[in-house]
C-alpha positions as CSV (number, residue, x, y, z in Angstrom):
1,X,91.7,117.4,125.2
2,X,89.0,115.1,127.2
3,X,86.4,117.8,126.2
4,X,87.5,117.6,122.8
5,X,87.4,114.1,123.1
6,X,83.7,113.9,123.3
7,X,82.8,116.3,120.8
8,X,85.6,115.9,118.2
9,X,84.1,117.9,115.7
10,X,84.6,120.8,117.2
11,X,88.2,120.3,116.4
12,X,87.6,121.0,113.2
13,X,86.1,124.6,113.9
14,X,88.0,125.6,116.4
15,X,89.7,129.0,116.7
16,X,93.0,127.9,118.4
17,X,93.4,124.3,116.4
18,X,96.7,125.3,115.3
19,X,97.7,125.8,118.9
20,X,96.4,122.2,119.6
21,X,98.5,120.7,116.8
22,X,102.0,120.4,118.9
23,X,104.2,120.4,115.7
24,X,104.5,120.6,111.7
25,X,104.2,117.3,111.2
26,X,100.7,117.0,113.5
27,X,99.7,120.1,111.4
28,X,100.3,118.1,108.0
29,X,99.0,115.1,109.3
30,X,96.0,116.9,109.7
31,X,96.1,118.4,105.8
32,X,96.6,114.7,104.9
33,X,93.8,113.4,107.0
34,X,91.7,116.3,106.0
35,X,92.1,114.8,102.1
36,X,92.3,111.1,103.4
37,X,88.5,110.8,105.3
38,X,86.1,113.0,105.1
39,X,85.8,115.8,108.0
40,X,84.1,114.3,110.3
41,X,86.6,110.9,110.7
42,X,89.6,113.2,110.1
43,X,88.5,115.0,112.9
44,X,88.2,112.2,115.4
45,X,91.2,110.6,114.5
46,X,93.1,113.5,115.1
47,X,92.0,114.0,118.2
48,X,92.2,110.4,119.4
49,X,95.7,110.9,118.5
50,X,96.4,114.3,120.1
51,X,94.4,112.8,123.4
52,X,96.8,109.9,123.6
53,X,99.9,111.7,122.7
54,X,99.0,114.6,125.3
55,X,98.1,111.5,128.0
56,X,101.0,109.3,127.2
57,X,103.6,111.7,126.6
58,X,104.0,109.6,122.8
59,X,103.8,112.8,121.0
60,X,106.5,111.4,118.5
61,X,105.7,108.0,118.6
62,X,102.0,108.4,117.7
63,X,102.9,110.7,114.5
64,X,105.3,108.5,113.5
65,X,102.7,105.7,113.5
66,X,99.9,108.3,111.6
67,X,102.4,109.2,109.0
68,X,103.3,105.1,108.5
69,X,100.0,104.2,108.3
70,X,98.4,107.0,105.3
71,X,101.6,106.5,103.6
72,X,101.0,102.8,103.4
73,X,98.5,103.0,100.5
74,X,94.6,102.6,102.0
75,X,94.5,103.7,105.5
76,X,91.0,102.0,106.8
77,X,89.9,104.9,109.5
78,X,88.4,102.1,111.9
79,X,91.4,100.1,112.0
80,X,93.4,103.5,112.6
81,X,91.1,104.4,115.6
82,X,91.0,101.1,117.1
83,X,94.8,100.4,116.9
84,X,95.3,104.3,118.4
85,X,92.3,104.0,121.0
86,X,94.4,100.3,122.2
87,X,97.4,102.1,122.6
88,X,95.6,104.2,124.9
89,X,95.6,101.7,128.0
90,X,99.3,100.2,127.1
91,X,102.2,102.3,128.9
92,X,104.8,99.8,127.5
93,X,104.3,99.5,123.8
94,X,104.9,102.4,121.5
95,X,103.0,103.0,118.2
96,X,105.0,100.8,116.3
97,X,104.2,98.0,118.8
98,X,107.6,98.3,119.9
99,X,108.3,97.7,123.7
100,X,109.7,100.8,125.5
C-alpha cells in the first residue's frame, strides 16, 4: 500500500485492484467514488483509505465513515482526505470520532 500511496493513480489501472479492495462494500465504495469525483480524486481517496485501514487495522471503521460521508448529500473530497489522512496518526479515535 505505501507504494500505492505515492502514486495513487495507479490504483486505478491496476491488474489486481479487486484483490486490494478487502470486501463488497470497499468495492462499491469504489463504484460510488468512481461516479462521486472524478478518477483521479476517487483514486486517492481510496487509497488513503485502504492505506489507513491496512495500517490501523480500522478496515470496518473507515468504510463505515466513507459510506456516511457520500451518503450525506455533497461529499467535499478535501475534507474527506484530510479527516481520513488525521485519522492516520490517532490510534484511539475511530472514524466516527468515537473513542476506542
Amino acid at each position: 500500500m505505501k507504494g500505492l500511496r505515492r502514486k495513487p493513480r495507479a490504483f486505478i489501472y491496476c491488474t489486481w485492484q479487486q484483490d486490494l479492495l478487502p470486501n463488497a462494500p470497499y468495492r462499491q465504495l469504489w463504484q460510488q467514488l468512481q461516479a462521486d469525483f472524478d478518477i483521479d480524486s476517487a483514486a486517492v481517496l481510496m487509497v488513503e483509505a485502504l492505506y489507513i485501514a491496512a495500517t490501523q487495522d480500522k478496515e470496518s471503521a473507515v468504510a463505515e465513515y466513507l459510506v456516511a460521508q457520500l451518503a450525506a448529500g455533497t461529499p467535499n473530497f478535501i475534507y474527506l482526505a484530510t479527516t481520513l489522512s488525521a485519522l492516520e496518526g490517532n490510534d484511539s479515535t475511530d472514524c466516527a470520532g468515537a473513542t476506542t
